[in-house]
C-alpha positions in Angstrom: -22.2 -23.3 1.5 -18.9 -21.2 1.6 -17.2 -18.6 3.6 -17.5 -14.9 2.8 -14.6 -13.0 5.2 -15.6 -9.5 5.1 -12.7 -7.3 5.2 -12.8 -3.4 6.5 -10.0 -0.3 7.8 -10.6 0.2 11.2 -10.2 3.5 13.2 -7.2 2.7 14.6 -5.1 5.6 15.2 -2.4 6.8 14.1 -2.1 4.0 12.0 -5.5 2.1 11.1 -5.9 -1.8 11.3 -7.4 -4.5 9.1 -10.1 -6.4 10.3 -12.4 -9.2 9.1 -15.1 -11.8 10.5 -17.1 -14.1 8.8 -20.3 -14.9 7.4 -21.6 -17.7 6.1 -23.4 -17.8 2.9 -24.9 -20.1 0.4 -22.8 -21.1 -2.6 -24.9 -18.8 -5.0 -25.9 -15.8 -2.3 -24.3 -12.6 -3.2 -22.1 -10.9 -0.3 -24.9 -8.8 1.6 -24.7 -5.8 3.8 -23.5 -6.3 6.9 -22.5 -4.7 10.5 -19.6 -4.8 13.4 -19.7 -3.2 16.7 -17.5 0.3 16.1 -17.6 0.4 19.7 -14.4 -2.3 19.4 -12.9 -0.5 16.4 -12.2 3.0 17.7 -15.3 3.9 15.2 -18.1 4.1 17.5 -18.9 5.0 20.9 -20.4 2.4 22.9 -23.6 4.0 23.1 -24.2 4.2 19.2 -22.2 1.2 18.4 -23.5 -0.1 15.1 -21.3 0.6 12.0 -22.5 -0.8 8.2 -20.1 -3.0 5.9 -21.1 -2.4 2.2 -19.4 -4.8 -0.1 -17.2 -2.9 -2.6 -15.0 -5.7 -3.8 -14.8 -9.5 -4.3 -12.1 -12.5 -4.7 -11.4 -15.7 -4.1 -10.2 -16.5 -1.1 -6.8 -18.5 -1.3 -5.9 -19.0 2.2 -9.0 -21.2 2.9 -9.5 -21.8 -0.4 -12.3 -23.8 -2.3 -15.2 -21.3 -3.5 -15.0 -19.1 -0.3 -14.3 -15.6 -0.8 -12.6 -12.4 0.8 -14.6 -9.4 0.9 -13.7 -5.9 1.1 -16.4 -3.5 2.9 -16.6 0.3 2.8 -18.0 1.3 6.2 -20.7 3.5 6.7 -22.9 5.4 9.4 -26.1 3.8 9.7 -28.0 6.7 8.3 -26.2 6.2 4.9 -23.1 8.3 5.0 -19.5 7.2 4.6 -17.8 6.6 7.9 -15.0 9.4 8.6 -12.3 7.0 8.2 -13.5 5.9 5.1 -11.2 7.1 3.1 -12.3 4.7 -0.1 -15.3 7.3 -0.8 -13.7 10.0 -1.5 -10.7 8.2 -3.8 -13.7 6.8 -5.7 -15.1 10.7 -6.4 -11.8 11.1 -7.3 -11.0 8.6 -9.3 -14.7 9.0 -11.2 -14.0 12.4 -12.0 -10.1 12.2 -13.7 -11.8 8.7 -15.5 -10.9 10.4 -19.2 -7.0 11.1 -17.5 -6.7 7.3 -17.6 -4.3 7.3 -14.4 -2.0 4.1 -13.7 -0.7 3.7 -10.8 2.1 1.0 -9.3 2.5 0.8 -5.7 5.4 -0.8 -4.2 5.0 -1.9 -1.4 7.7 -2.9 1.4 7.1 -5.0 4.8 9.3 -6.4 7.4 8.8 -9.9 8.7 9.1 -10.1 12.1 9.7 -12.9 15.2 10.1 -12.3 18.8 10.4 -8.5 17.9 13.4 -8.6 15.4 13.2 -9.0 11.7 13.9 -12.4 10.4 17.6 -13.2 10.0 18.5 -10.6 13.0 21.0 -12.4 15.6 19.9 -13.0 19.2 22.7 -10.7 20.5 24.3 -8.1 18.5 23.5 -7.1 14.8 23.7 -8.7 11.7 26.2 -7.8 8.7 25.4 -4.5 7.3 22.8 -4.1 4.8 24.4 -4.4 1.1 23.7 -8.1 0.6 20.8 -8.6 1.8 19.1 -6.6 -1.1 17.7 -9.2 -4.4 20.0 -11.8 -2.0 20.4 -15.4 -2.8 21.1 -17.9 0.2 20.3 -18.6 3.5 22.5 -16.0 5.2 21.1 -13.2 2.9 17.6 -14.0 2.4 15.4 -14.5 5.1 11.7 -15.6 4.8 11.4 -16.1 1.2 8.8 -19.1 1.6 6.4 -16.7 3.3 7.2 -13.8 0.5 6.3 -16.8 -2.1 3.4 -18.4 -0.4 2.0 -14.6 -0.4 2.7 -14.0 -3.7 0.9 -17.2 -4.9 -1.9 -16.6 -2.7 -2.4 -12.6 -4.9 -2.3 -14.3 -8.0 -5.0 -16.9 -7.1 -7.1 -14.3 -5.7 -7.1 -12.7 -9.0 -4.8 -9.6 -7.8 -2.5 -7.5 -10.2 0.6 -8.0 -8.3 3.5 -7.9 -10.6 6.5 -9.2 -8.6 8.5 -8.9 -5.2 12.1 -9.0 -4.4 14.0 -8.9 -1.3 14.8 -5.2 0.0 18.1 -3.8 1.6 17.3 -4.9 5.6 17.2 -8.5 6.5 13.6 -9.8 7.0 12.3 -6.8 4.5 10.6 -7.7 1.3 8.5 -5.9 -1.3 5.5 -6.8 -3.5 4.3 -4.2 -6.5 0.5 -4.1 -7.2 -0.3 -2.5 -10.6 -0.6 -1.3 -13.2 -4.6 -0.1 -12.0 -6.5 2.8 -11.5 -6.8 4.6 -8.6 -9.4 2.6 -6.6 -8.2 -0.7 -8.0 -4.7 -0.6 -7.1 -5.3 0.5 -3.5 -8.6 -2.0 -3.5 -6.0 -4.9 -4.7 -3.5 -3.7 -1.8 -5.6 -3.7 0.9 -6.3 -7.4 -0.3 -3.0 -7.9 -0.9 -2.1 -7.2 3.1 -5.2 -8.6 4.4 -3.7 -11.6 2.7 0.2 -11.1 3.6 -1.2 -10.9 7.3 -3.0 -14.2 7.2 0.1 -15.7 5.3 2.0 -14.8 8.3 0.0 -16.8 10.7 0.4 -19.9 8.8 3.9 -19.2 9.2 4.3 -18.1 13.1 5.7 -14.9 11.8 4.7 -11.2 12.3 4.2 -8.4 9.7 5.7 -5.1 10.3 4.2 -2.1 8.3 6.2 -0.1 10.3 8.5 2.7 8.2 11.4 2.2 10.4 11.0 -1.0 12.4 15.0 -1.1 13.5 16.7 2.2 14.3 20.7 2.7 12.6 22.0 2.3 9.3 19.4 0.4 8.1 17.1 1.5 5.1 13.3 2.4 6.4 10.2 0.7 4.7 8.0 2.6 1.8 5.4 2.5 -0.8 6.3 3.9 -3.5 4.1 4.9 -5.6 4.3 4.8 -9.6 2.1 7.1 -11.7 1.1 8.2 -15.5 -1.6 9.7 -17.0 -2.3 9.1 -20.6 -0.6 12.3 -21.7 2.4 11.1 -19.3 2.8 7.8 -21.6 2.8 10.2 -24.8 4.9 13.0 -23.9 7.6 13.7 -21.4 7.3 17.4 -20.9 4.5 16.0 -19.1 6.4 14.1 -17.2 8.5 16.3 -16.0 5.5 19.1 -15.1 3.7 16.3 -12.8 6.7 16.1 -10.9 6.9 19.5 -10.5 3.6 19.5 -9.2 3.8 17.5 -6.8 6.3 19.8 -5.2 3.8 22.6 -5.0 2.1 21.7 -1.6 4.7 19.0 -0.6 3.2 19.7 3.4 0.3 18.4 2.7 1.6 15.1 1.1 4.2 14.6 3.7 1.4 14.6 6.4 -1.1 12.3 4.9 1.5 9.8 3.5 1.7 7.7 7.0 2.7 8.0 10.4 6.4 8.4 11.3 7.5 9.5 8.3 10.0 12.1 9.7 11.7 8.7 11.2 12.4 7.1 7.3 12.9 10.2 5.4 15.9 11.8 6.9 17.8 12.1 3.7 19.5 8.9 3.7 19.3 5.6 3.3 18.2 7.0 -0.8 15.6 9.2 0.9 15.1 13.0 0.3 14.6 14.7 3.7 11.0 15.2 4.6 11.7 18.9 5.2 12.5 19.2 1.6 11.2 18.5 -1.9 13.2 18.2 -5.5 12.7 15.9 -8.1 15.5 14.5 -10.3 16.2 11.7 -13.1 17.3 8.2 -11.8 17.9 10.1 -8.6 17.1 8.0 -5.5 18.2 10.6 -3.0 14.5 12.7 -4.7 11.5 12.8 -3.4 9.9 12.0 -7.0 12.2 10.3 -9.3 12.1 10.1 -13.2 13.5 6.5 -14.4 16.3 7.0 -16.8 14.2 5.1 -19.1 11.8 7.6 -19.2 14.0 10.4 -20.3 15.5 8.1 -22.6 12.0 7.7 -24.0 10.5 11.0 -23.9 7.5 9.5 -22.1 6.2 7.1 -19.3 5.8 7.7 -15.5 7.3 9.4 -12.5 8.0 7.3 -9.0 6.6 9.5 -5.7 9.5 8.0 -3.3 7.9 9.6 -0.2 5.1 7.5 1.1 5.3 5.5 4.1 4.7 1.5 3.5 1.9 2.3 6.8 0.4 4.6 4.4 -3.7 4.7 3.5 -3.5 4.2 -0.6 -7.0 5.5 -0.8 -5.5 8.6 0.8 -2.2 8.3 -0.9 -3.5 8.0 -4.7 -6.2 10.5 -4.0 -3.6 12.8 -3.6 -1.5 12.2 -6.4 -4.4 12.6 -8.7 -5.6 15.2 -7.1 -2.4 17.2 -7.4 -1.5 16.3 -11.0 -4.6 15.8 -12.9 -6.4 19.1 -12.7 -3.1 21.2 -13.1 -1.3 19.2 -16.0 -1.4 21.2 -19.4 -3.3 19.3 -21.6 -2.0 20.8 -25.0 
């Protein structure tokens, strides 16, 4: 026997949940479809309750380990059609139809780790040094929570996940893991697995995760996702480059709204944000709201950085709407 933990994004607004339960299954049974109560989930009234869980992606599960596994659902309506707030459908679509574009994506994504309220390494009374140290820090008194950050971290790469490193960001308690490089669905398929798994790592650990973009107010830098993209023309020429950026400029509203809630509370122009009210793009410029690595202008080719979504952000929605921007608009001669 082993245990299949289905996995699914709830309705939870403004900011949507993870949930999971589990099912028990026979050590050569495929993951079938399954069901929840939406009533509980904000996706259902009470009086049509029953939502559908169709398996979409499968890995070993390292928290319990042995051959149980973690599966993540799409959820549906039982007469067949995607579920409102699932926004995986329509990044597939998307990602199906820009399949010849070859898109990479990289997301970085920051947490804060959490106890009694405060991030790790926050005083009882008062506030701790300012931030400056705390960033790639060294040391009990500038890193805090490093064995959950490492226990996670493990736990991706057992499951199979292309995470490609973390490091310890500028606000005590705040850490960041990259997922990528992957397509579209796969990156945000691997970092949904990748938080389902940093939340269970937490419990072990009597901790908290906070996704939360600005989880202490003051001169402290907010929480992102970053998100790292390239076509294949992008890795061959840099003109390209530079129009993608461009693009993404041309209906920045549109991103700013659907790249997670309270961004107007992180991207005040500092703290190396750009002001949500504005867009502009610039080479190693922290301060944009797409960046160009130096070593992308040094090579006349790579990707661009999109510095503006929220680490609460939806990366079905969030990729979706990078590609969407970029991939029909970029000159392809």
């Amino acid at each position: 026997m082993k245990l299949a933990e289905y996995i699914w994004v709830d309705g939870t607004s403004p900011t949507s949940l993870l949930r999971s339960k589990t099912k028990v299954l026979g050590d050569d049974q495929d993951p079938p479809t399954w069901g929840f109560d939406g009533s509980s989930t904000n996706q259902a009234q009470g009086s049509k309750s029953d939502c559908v869980l169709r398996p979409c992606f499968v890995t070993p599960d390292t928290i319990r380990g042995g051959n149980n596994i973690l599966v993540l659902c799409e959820v549906f309506d039982t007469d067949g059609k995607p579920h409102e707030t699932n926004t995986r459908h329509a990044c597939r679509k998307l990602a199906k139809q820009y399949a010849k574009d070859e898109c990479w994506f990289g997301l970085e994504q920051e947490y804060t780790l959490m106890n009694n309220q405060k991030p790790l390494g926050w005083p009882d009374v008062g506030t701790p040094p300012p931030q400056g140290d705390y960033y790639c820090g060294v040391g009990n008194s500038r890193a805090f929570g490093r064995r959950i950050a490492e226990f996670h971290l493990q736990a991706c790469l057992n499951a199979g996940l292309k995470v490609s490193g973390i490091n310890a960001e500028v606000c005590p308690g705040q850490w960041e893991f990259q997922i990528g490089p992957a397509n579209p669905l796969e990156v945000s398929d691997n970092l949904w697995i990748a938080r389902y798994l940093l939340e269970r790592t937490s419990e072990l650990f009597g901790s908290t995760v906070s996704w939360d973009p600005k989880p202490m107010e003051g001169d402290w830098n907010g929480a992102g996702c970053h998100a790292n993209f390239s076509t294949n023309l992008m890795r061959e020429n840099y003109a390209a480059c530079i129009e993608a950026a461009e693009l993404l400029g041309q209906n920045a509203e549109k991103h700013i709204e659907n790249y997670g809630t309270g961004i107007e509370r992180r991207l005040t122009g500092r703290h190396e944000t750009c002001s949500y009210k504005e867009f502009k793009w610039g080479v190693s410029d922290r301060t944009a709201s797409v960046r160009i690595p130096w070593q992308v202008e040094k090579n006349q080719c790579g990707y661009i950085e999109d510095r503006r979504p929220n680490s609460n952000c939806d990366p079905y929605v969030v990729t979706a709407l990078i590609v969407e921007a970029i991939c029909p608009n970029l000159k392809k001669d």
